[in-house]
Jmol script that loads the backbone (N, CA, C; Angstrom):
load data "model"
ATOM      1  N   UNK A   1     123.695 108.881 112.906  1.00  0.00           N
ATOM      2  CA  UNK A   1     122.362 109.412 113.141  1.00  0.00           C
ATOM      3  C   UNK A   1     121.613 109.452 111.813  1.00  0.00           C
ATOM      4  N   UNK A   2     120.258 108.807 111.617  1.00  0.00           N
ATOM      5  CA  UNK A   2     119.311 109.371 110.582  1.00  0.00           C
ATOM      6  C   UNK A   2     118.642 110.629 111.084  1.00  0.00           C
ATOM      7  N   UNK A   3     118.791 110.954 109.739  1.00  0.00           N
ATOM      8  CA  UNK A   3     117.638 112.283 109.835  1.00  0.00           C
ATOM      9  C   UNK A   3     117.092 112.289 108.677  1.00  0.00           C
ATOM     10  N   UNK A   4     115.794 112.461 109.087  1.00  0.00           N
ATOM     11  CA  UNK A   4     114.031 112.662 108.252  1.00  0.00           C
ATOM     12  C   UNK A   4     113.802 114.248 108.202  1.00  0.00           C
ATOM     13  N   UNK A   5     113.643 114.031 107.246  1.00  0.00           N
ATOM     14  CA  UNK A   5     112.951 115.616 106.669  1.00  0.00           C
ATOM     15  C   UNK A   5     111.696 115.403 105.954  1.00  0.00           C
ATOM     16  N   UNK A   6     110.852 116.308 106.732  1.00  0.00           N
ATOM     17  CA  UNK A   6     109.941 116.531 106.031  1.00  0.00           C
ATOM     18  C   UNK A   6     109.097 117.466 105.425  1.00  0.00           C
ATOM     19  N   UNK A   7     109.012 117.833 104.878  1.00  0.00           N
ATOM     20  CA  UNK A   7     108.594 119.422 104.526  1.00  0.00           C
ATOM     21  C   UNK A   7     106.527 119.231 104.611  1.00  0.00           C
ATOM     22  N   UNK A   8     106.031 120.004 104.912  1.00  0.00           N
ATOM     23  CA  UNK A   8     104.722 119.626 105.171  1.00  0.00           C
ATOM     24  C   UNK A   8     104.154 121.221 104.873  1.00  0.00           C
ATOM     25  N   UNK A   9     103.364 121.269 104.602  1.00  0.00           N
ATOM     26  CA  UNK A   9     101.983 122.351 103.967  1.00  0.00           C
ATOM     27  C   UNK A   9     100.581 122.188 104.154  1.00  0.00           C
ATOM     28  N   UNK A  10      99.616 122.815 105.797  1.00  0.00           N
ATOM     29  CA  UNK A  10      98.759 122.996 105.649  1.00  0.00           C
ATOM     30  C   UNK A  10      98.229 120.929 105.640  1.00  0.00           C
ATOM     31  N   UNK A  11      99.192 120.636 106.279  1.00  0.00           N
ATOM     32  CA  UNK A  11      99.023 119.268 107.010  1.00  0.00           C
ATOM     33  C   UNK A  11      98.128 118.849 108.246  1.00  0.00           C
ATOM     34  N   UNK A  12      97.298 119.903 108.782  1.00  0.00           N
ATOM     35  CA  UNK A  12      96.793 120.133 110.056  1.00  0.00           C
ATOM     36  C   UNK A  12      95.741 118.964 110.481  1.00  0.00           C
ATOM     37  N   UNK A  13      95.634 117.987 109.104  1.00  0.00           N
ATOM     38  CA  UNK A  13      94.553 116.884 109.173  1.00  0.00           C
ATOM     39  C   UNK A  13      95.206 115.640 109.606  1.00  0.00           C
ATOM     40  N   UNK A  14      95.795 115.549 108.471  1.00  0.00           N
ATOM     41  CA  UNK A  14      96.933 114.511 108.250  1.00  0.00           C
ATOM     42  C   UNK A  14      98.174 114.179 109.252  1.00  0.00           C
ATOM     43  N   UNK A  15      98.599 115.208 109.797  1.00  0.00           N
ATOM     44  CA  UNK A  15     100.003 115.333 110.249  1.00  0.00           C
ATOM     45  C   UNK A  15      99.699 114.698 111.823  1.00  0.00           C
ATOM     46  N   UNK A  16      99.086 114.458 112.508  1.00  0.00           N
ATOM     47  CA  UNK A  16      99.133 113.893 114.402  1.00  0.00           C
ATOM     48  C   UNK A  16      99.254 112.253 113.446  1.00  0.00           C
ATOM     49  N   UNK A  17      98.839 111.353 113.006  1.00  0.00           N
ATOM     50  CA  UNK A  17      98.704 110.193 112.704  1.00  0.00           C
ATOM     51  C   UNK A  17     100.193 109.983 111.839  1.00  0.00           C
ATOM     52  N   UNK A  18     100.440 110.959 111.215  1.00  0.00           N
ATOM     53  CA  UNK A  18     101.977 110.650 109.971  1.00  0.00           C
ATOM     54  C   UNK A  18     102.891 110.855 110.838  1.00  0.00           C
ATOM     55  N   UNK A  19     103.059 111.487 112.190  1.00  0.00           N
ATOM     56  CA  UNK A  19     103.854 111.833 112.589  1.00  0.00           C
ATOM     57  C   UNK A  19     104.202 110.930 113.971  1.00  0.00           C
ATOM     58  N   UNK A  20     102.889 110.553 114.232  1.00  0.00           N
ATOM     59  CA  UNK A  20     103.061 109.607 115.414  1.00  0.00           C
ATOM     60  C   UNK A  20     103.488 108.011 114.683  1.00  0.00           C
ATOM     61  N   UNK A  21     103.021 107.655 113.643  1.00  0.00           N
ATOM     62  CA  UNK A  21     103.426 106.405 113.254  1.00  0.00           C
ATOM     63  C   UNK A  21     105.149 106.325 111.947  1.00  0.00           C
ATOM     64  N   UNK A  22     105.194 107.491 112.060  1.00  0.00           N
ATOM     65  CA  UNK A  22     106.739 107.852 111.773  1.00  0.00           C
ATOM     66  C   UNK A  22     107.543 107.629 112.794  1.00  0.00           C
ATOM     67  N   UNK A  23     107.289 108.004 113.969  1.00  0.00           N
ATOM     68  CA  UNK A  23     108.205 108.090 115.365  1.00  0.00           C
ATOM     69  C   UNK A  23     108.039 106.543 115.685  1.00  0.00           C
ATOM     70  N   UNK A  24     106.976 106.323 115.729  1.00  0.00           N
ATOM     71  CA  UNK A  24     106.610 104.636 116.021  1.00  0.00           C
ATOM     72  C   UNK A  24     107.765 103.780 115.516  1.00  0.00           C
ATOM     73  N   UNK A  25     107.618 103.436 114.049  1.00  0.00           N
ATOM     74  CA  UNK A  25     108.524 103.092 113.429  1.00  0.00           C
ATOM     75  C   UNK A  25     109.885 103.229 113.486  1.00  0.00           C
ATOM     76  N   UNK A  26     110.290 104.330 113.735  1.00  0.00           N
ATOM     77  CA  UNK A  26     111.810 105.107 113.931  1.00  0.00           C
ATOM     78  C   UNK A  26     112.143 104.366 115.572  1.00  0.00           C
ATOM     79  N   UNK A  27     111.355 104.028 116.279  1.00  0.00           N
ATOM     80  CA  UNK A  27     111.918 103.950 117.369  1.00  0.00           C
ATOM     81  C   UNK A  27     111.788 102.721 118.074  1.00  0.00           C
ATOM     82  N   UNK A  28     111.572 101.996 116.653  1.00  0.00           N
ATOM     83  CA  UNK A  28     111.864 100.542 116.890  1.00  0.00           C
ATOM     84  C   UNK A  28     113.386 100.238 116.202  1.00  0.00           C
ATOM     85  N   UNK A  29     113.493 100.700 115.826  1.00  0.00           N
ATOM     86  CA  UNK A  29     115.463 100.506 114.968  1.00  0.00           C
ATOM     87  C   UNK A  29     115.970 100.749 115.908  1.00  0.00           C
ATOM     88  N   UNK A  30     117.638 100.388 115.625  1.00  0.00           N
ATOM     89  CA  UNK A  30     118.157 100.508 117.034  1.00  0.00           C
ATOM     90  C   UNK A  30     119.636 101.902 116.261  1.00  0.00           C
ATOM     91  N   UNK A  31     119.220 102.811 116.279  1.00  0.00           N
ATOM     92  CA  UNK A  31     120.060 104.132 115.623  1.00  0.00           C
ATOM     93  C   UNK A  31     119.415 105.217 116.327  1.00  0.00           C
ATOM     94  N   UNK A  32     120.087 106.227 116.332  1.00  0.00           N
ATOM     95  CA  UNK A  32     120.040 107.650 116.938  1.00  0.00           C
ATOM     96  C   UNK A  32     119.212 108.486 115.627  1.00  0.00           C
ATOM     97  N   UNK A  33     118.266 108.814 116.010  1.00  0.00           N
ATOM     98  CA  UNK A  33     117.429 109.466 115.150  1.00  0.00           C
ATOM     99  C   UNK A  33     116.921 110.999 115.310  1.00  0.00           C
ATOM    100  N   UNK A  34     117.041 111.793 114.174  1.00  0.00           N
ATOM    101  CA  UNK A  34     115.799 113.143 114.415  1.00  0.00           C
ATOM    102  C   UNK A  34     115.100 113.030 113.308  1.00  0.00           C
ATOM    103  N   UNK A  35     113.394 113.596 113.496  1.00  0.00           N
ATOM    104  CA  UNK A  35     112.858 113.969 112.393  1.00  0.00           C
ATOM    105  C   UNK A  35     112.321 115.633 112.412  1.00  0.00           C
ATOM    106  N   UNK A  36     112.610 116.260 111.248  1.00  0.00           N
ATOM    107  CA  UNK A  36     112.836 117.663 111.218  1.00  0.00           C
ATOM    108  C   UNK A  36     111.505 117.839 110.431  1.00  0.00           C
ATOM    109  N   UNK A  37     110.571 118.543 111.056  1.00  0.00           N
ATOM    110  CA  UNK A  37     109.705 119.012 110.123  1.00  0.00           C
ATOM    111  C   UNK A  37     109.773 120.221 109.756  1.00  0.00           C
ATOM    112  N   UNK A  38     109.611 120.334 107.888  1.00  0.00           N
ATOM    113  CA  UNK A  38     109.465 121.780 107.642  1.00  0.00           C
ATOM    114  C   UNK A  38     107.988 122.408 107.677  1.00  0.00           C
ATOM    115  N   UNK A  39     107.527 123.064 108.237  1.00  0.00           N
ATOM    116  CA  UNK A  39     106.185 123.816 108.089  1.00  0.00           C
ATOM    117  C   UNK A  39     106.336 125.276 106.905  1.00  0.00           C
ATOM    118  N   UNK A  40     106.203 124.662 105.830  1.00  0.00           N
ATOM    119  CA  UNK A  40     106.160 125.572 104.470  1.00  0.00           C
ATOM    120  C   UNK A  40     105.302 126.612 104.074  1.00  0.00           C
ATOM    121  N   UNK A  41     105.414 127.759 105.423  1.00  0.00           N
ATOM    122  CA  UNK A  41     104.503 128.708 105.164  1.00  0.00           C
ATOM    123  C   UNK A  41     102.807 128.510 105.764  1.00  0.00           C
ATOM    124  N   UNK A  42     102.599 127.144 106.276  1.00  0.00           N
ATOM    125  CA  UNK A  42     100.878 126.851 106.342  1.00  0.00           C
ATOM    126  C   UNK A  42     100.271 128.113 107.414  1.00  0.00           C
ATOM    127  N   UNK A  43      98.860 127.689 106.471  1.00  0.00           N
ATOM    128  CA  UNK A  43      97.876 128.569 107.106  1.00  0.00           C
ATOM    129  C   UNK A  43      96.919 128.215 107.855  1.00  0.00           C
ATOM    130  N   UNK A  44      96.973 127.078 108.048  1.00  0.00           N
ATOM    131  CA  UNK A  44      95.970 126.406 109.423  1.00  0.00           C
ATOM    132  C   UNK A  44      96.939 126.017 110.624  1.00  0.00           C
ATOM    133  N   UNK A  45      96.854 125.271 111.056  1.00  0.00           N
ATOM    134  CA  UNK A  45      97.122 124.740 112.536  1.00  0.00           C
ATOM    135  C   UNK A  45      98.151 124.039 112.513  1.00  0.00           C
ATOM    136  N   UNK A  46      99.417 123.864 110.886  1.00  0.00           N
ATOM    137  CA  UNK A  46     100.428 122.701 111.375  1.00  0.00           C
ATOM    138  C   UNK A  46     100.891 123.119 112.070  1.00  0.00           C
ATOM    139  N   UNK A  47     101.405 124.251 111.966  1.00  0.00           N
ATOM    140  CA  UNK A  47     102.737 124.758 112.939  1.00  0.00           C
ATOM    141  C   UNK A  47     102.316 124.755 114.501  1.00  0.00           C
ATOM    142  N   UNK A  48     101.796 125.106 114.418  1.00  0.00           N
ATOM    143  CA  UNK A  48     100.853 124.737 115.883  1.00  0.00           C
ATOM    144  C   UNK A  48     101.156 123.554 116.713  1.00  0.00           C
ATOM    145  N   UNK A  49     100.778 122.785 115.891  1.00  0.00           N
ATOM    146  CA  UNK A  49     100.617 121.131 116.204  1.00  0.00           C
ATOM    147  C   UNK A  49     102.164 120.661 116.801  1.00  0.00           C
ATOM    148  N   UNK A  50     102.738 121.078 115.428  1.00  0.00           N
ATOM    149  CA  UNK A  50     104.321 120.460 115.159  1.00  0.00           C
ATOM    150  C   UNK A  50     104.975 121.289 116.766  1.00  0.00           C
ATOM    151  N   UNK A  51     104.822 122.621 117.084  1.00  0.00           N
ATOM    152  CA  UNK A  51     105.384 122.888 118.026  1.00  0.00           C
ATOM    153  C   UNK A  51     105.437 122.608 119.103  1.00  0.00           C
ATOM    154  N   UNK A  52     103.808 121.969 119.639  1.00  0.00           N
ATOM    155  CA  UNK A  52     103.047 121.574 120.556  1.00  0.00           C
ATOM    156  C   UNK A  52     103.993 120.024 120.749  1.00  0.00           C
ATOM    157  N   UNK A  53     103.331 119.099 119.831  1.00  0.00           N
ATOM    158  CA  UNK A  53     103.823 118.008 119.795  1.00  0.00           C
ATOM    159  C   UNK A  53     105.555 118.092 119.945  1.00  0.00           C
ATOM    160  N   UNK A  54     106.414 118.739 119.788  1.00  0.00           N
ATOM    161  CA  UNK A  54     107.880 119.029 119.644  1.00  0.00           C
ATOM    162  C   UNK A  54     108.406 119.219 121.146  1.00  0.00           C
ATOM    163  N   UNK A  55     107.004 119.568 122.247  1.00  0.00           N
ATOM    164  CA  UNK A  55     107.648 119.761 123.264  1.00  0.00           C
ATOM    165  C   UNK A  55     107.561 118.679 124.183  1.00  0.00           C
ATOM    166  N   UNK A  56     107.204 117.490 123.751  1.00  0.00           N
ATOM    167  CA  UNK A  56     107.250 116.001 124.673  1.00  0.00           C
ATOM    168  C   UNK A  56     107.757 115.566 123.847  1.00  0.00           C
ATOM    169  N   UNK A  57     108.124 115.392 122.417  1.00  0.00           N
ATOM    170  CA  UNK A  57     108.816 114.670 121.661  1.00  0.00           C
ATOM    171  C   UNK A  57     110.378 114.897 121.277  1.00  0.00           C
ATOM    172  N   UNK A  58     111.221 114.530 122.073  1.00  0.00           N
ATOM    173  CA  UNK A  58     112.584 114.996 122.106  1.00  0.00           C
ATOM    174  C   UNK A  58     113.613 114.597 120.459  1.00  0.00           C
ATOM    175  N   UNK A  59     112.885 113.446 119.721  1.00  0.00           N
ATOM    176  CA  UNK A  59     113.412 113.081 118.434  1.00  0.00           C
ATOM    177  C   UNK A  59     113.007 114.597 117.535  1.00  0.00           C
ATOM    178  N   UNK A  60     112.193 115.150 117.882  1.00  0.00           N
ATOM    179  CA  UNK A  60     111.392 116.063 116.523  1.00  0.00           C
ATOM    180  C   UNK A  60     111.683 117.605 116.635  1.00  0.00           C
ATOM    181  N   UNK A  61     112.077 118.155 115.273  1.00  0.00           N
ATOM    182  CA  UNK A  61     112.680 119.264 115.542  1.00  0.00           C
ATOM    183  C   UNK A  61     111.222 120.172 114.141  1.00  0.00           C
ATOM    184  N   UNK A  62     111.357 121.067 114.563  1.00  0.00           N
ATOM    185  CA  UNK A  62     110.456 121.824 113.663  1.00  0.00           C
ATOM    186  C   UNK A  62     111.335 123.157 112.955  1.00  0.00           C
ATOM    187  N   UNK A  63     111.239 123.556 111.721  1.00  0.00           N
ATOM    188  CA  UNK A  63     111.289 124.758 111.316  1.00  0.00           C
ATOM    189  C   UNK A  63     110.678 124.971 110.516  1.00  0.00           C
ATOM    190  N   UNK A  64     109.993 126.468 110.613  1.00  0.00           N
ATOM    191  CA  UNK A  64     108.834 127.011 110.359  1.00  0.00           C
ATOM    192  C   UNK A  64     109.811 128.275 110.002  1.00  0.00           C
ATOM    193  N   UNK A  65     109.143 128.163 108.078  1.00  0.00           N
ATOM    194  CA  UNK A  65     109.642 129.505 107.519  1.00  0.00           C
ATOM    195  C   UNK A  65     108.471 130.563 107.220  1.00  0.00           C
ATOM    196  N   UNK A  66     108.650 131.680 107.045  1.00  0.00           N
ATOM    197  CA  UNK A  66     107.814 132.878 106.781  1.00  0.00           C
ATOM    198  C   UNK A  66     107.000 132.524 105.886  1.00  0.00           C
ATOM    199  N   UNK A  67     106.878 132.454 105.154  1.00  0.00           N
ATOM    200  CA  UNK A  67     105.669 131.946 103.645  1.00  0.00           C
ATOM    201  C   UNK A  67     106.437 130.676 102.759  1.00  0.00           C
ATOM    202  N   UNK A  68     105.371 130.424 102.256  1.00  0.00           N
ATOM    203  CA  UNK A  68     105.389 129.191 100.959  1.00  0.00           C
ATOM    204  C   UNK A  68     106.635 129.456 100.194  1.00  0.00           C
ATOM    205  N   UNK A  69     107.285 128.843 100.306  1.00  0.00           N
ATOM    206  CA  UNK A  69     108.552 129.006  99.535  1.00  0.00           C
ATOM    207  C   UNK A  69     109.080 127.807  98.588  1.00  0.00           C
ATOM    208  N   UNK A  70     107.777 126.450  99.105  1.00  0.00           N
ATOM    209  CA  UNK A  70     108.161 125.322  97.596  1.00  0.00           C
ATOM    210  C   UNK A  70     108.363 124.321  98.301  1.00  0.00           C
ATOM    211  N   UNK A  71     108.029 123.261  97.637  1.00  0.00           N
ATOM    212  CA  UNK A  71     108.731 122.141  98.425  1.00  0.00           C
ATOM    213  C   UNK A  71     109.893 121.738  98.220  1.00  0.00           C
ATOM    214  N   UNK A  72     110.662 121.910  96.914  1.00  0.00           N
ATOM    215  CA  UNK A  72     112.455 121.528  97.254  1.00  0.00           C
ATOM    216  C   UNK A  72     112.874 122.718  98.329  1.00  0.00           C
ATOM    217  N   UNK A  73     112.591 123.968  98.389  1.00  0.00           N
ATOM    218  CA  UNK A  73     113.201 124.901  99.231  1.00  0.00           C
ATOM    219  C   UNK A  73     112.885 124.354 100.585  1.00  0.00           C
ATOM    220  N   UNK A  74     112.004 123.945 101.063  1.00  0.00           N
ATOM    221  CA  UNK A  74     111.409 123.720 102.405  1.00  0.00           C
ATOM    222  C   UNK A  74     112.480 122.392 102.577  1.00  0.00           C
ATOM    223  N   UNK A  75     112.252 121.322 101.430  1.00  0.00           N
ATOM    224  CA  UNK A  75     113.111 120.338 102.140  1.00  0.00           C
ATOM    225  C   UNK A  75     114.712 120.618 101.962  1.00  0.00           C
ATOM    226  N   UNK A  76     115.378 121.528 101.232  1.00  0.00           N
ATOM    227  CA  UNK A  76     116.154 122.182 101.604  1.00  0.00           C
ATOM    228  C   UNK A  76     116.723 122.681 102.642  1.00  0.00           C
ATOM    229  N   UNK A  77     116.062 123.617 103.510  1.00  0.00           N
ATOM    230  CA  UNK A  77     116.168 123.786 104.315  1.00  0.00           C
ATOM    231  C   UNK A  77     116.415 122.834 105.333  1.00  0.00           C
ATOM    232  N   UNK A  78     115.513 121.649 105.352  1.00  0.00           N
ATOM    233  CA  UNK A  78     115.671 120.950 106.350  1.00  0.00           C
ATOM    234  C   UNK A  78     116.638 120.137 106.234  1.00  0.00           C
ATOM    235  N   UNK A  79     117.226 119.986 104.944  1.00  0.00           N
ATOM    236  CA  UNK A  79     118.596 118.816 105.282  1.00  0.00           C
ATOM    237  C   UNK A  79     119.557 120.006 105.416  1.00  0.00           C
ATOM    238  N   UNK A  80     119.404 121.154 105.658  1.00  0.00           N
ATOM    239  CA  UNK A  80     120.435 122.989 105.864  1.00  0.00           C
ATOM    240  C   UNK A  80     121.125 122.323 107.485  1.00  0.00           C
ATOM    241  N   UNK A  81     119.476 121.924 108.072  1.00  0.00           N
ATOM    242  CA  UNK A  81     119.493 122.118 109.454  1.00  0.00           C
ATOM    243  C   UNK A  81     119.773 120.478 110.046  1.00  0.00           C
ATOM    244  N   UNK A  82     119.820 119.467 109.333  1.00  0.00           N
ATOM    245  CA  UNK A  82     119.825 118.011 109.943  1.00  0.00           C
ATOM    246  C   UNK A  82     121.599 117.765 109.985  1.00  0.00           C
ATOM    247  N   UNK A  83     121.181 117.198 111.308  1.00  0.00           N
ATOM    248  CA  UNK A  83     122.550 116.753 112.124  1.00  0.00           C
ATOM    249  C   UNK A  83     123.223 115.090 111.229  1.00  0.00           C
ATOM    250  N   UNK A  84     122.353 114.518 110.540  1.00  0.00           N
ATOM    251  CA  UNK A  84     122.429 113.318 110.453  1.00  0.00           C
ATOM    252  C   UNK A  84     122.821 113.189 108.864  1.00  0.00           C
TER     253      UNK A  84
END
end "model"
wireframe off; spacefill off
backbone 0.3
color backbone group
């Protein structure tokens, strides 16, 4: 299995297009895949998005920590939590 981590911050612009042409890509290979997004504390709408989108998208896993905690910690976390 691959696993993608991504740690993201206040991505709420950016993130429907990075995330749909990430999966795009991923799901033309022929491997068992997850992509884990970290939501690093944001204060607009990622987490939102990421959760929303997480519930038709069976590859994508989200964790969402309490506040800004960095980006090695965030992507930390997410290779804490990747199966792959």
């Amino acid at each position: 299995m691959l696993s993608v981590v991504s740690p993201v911050f206040n991505e709420e612009q950016a993130l429907p297009a990075f995330a749909e042409d990430l999966l795009d890509v991923l799901k033309l290979q022929e491997l068992d895949f997850e992509v884990i997004f970290v939501d690093d504390g944001s204060s607009d709408g990622t987490c939102e998005f990421l959760r929303s989108f997480a519930k038709e998208e069976p590859h994508l896993r989200v964790i969402s920590l309490s506040r800004n905690f960095g980006h090695q910690n965030a992507l930390l976390a997410g290779m804490s939590a990747a199966r792959g």
